[in-house]
C-alpha atoms as one frame of an Amber mdcrd trajectory, in Angstrom:
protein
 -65.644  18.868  59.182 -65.366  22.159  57.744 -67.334  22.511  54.012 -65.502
  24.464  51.434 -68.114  26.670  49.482 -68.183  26.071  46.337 -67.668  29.917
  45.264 -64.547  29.969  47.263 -62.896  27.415  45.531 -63.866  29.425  42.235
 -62.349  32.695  43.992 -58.813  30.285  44.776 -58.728  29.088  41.307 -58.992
  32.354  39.590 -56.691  33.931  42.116 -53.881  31.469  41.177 -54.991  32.097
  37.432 -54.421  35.586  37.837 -50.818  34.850  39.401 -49.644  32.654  37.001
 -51.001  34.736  34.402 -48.510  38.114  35.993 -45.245  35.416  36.422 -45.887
  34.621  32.564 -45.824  38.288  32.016 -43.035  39.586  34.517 -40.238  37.325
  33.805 -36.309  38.022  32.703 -36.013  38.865  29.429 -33.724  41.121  27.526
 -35.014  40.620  24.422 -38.716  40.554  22.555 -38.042  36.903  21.496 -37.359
  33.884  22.766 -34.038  33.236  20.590 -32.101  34.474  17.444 -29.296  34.453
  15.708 -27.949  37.656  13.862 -24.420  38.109  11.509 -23.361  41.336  10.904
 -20.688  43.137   8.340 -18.784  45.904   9.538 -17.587  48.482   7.115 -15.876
  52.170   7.992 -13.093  54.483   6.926 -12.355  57.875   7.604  -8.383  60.149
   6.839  -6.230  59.431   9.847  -3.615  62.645   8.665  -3.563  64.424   5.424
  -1.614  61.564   3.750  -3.152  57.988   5.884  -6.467  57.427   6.045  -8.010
  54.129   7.910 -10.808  51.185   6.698 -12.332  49.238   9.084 -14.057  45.772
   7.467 -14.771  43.018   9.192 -17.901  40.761  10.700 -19.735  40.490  14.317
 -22.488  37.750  15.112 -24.898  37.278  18.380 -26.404  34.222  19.452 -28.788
  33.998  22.433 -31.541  31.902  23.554 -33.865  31.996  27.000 -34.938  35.874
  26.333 -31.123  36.590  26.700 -30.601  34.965  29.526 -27.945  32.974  27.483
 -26.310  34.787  24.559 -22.783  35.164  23.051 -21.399  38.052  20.961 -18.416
  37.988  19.034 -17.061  39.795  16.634 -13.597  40.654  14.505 -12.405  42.798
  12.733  -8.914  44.337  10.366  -7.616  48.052  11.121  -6.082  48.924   7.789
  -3.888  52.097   7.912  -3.629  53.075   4.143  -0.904  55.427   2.855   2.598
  55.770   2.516   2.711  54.303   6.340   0.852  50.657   5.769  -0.359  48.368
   8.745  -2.635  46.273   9.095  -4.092  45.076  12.682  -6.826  41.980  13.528
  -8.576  42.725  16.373 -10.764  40.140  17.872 -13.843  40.184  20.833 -15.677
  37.083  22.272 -18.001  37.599  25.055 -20.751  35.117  26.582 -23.049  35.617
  29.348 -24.909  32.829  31.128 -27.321  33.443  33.646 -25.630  36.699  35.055
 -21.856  34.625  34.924 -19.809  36.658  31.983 -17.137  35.375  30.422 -14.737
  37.662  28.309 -11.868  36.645  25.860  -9.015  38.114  25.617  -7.295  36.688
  22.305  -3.995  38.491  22.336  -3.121  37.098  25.976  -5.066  33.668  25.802
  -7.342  34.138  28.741 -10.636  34.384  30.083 -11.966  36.540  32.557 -14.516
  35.307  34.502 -17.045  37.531  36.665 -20.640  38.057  38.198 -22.613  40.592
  37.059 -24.736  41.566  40.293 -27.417  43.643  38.101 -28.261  40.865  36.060
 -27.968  38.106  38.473 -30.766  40.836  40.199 -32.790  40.832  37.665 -32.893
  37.076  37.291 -33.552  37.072  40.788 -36.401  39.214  40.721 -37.978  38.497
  37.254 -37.243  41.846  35.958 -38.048  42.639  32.315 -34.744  44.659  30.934
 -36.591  44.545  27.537 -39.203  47.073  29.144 -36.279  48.858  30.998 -34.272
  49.318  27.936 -37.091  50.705  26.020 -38.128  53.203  28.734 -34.260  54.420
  28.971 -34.151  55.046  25.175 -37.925  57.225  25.746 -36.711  58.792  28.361
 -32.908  59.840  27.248 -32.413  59.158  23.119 -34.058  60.668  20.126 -36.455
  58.671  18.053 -34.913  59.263  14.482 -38.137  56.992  12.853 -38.486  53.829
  11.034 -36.253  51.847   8.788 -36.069  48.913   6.821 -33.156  46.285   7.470
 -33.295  42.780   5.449 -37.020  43.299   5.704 -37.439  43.704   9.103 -39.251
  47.000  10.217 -37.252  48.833  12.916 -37.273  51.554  15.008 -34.095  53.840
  14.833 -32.672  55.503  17.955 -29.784  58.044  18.688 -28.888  57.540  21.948
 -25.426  57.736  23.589 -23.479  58.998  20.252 -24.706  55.527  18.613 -27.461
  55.452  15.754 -29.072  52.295  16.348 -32.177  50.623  14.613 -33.822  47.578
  16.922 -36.510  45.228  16.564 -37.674  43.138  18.976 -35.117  45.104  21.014
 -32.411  43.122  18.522 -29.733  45.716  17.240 -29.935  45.001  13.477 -28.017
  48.393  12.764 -25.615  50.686  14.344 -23.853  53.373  13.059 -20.920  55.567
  15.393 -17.696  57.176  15.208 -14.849  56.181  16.464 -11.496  58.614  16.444
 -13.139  60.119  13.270 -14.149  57.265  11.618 -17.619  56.321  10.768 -18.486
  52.618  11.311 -21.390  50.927  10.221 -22.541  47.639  11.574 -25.436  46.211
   9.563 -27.186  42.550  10.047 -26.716  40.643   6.860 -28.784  37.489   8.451
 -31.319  37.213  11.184 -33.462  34.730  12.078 -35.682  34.531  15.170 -37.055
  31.391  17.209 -34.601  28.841  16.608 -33.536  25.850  18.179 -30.122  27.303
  19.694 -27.679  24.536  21.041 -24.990  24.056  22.990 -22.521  24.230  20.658
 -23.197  27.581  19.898 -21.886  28.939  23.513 -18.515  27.625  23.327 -15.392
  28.691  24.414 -12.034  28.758  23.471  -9.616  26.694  26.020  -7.627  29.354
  27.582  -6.650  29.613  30.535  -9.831  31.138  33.203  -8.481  34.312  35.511
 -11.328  35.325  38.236 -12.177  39.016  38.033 -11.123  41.487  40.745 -12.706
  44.333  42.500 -16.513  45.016  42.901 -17.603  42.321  40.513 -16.917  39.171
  43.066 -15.738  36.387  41.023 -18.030  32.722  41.425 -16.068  29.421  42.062
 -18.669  27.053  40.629 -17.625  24.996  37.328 -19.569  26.120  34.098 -20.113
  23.778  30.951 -18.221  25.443  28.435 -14.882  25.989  30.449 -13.625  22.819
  28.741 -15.398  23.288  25.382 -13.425  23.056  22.517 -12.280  26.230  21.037
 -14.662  27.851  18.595 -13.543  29.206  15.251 -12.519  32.998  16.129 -14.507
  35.040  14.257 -13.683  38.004  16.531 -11.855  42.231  19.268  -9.430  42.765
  22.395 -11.763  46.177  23.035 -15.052  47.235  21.586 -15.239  48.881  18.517
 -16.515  51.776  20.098 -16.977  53.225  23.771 -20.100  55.516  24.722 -17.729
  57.666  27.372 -15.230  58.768  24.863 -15.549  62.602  24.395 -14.435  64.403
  21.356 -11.376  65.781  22.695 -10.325  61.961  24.399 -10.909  60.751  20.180
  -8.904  63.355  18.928  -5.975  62.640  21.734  -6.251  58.239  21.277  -6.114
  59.180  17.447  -3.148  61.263  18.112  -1.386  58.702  20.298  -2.196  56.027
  17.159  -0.680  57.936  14.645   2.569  59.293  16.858   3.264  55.356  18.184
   2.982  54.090  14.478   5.117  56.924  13.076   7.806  55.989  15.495   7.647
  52.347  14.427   7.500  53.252  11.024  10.444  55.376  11.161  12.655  52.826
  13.579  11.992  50.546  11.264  12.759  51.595   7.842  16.474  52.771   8.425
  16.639  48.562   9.777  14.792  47.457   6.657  17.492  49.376   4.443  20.372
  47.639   6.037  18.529  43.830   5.791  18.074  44.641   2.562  21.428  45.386
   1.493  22.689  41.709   3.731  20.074  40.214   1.081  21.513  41.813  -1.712
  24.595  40.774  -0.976  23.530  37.219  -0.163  21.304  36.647  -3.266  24.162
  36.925  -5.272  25.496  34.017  -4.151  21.838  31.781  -3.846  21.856  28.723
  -5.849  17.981  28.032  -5.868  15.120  29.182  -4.540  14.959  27.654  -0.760
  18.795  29.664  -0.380  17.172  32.797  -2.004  14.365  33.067   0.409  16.888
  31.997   3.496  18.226  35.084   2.185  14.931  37.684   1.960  13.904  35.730
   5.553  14.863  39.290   7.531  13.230  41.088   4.864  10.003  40.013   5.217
  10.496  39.785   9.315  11.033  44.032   9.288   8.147  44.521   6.493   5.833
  41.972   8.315   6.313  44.175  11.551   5.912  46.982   9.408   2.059  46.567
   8.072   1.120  43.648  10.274   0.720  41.395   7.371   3.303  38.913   5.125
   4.411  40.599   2.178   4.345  37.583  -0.040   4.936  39.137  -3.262   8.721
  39.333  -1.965   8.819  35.449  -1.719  10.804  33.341  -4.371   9.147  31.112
  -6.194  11.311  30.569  -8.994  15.695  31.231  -9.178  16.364  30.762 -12.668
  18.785  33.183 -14.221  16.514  35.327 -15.867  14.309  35.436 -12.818  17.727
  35.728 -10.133  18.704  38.943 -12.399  14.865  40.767 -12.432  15.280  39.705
  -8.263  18.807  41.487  -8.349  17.587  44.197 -10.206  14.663  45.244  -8.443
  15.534  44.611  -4.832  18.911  47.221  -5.826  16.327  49.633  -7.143  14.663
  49.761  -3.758  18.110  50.121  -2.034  18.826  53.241  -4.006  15.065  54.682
  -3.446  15.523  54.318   0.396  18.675  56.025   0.285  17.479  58.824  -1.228
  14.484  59.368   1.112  16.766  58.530   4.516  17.627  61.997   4.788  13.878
  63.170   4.459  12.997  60.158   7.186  15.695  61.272   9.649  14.067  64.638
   9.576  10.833  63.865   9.803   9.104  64.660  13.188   5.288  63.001  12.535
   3.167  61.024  10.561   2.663  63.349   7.647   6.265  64.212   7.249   6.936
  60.379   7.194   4.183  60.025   4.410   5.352  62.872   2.467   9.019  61.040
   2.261   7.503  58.237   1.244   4.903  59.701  -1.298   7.235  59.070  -3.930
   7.363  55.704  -4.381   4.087  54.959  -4.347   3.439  56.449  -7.540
């Protein structure tokens, strides 16, 4: 029988010490802790032409547990384009990654795509540390701008990539870019680290799942939350900013924004003129208040396409005859003050011209 020494059971047991001791070390983790749950408030504005500028408010959150192995981002916010040209736009963003499987949500169309992400499903593999990584890219390619404070927390702020952002833990808790022009802030208004994150906070909406195409190969295998119920949208059909967009491609997306909602403004108004006039005509004859707003219905349809939002000011509430006369009264005053400015919106060949027509009855 073959006698096991005792100092070579000693040298076996410290080995596997030492081995367990480098796993516990070298594992997959994207973050500096182990969960956390951060809500942010998003705030910008910035002039769009001479006469329109734009504000940006809205709210982002991320939720992730397992060092980031599991987290979900979402975020929303409203485009308002302030001026004699108003509109108003919700854009929304939802997107979860589990275990190198993302998931993105596409609100306007009611899907999901579905895809692998090979460099994180990698890094799983391997027990790479993209906490480590991340801080060594920053080193090696940002600018260390120095130390701030944000709701208490201490943390480092980087430039890197156009973006000011301050981390801790390697948690965003600010960022600050532009986007065509316009600087956005997004600033953490709660955080909270080592929670107990559940479930429910992964969810889904139930749309419809498409599998990505091209280099990204799309996985077949079920995941829990494809029949969650739908979470509350919070959230943006594209991020809020992109790393890759040069000066010159801002100033050309911001000069495609403001020439396709010129157009639309100026299609528009010569249709809201003549729906106004059918509801002059037809308030006349109302006899209460459901007939009166049968009668503004097309109205509000051309000024809800218009800004993006539901001008309920222009609702009825109340068709007595004082109320029917001041209704008379002021929608005729509008008639005659588009009128007047057609000419001036027929020649008008951009945004500013538009604005300039319409200067007038802001005031």
């Amino acid at each position: 029988m073959i006698q096991i020494k005792p100092y070579f059971i000693l040298f076996f047991v410290g080995l596997s010490l030492i081995v367990t001791t480098l796993q516990a070390d070298t594992f997959y983790k994207v973050y500096d802790t182990k969960s956390a749950l951060v809500q942010y408030e998003i705030k910008g504005s910035g002039d769009m032409t001479d006469n329109s500028s734009i504000q940006v408010e809205g709210s982002a959150s991320l939720v992730f547990r397992d060092w980031g192995t599991m987290k979900l981002y979402k975020e929303k916010y409203i485009e308002s384009t302030v001026g004699a040209a108003k509109h108003t736009k919700i854009l929304s963003k939802l997107t979860l990654e589990d275990y190198g499987t993302v998931y993105e949500v596409d609100f306007e169309k009611e899907k999901i795509e579905k895809r692998i992400d090979p460099l994180i499903r990698e890094a799983l593999r391997t027990g790479k540390d993209l906490s480590t990584q991340n801080s060594e890219e920053l080193t090696t390619k940002g600018q260390k701008l120095g130390r701030i404070s944000v709701l208490g927390y201490p943390c480092e702020e980087w430039k890197h990539n156009g973006k000011k952002i301050c981390y801790y833990k390697g948690i965003p808790l600010q960022e600050e870019f532009s986007v065509l022009g316009i600087t956005v802030t997004k600033r953490a208004v709660f955080f909270e680290m080592d929670k107990n994150i559940s479930d429910d906070s992964f969810v889904l909406p139930t749309f419809e799942e498409d599998e990505s195409k091209g280099y990204l190969l799309a996985e077949n295998s079920g995941h829990a939350t494809q029949n969650a119920k739908e979470s509350n949208q919070m959230i943006m059909t594209a991020p809020i900013s992109d790393d890759n967009l040069s000066l010159q491609d801002e100033n050309d997306i911001r000069d495609e924004l403001t020439t396709d909602l010129f157009h639309k403004q100026k299609d528009l108004l010569p249709i809201l003129l003549v729906e106004m006039r059918e509801a002059r005509v037809c308030l006349e004859n109302a006899e209460n208040k459901i007939e009166a707003n049968e009668c503004l219905a097309n109205v509000l349809k051309i000024k809800e396409k218009m800004s993006g939002e539901v001008d309920e000011s222009c609702k009825v509430t109340l068709w007595i005859e004082s109320a029917k006369e001041k209704k008379l009264d002021k929608i005729e005053e509008r008639i005659l003050n588009m009128k007047r400015r057609m000419p001036c919106i027929r020649r008008s060949q951009n945004l500013d011209d538009l604005s300039a027509c319409m200067q007038e009855e802001l005031e």
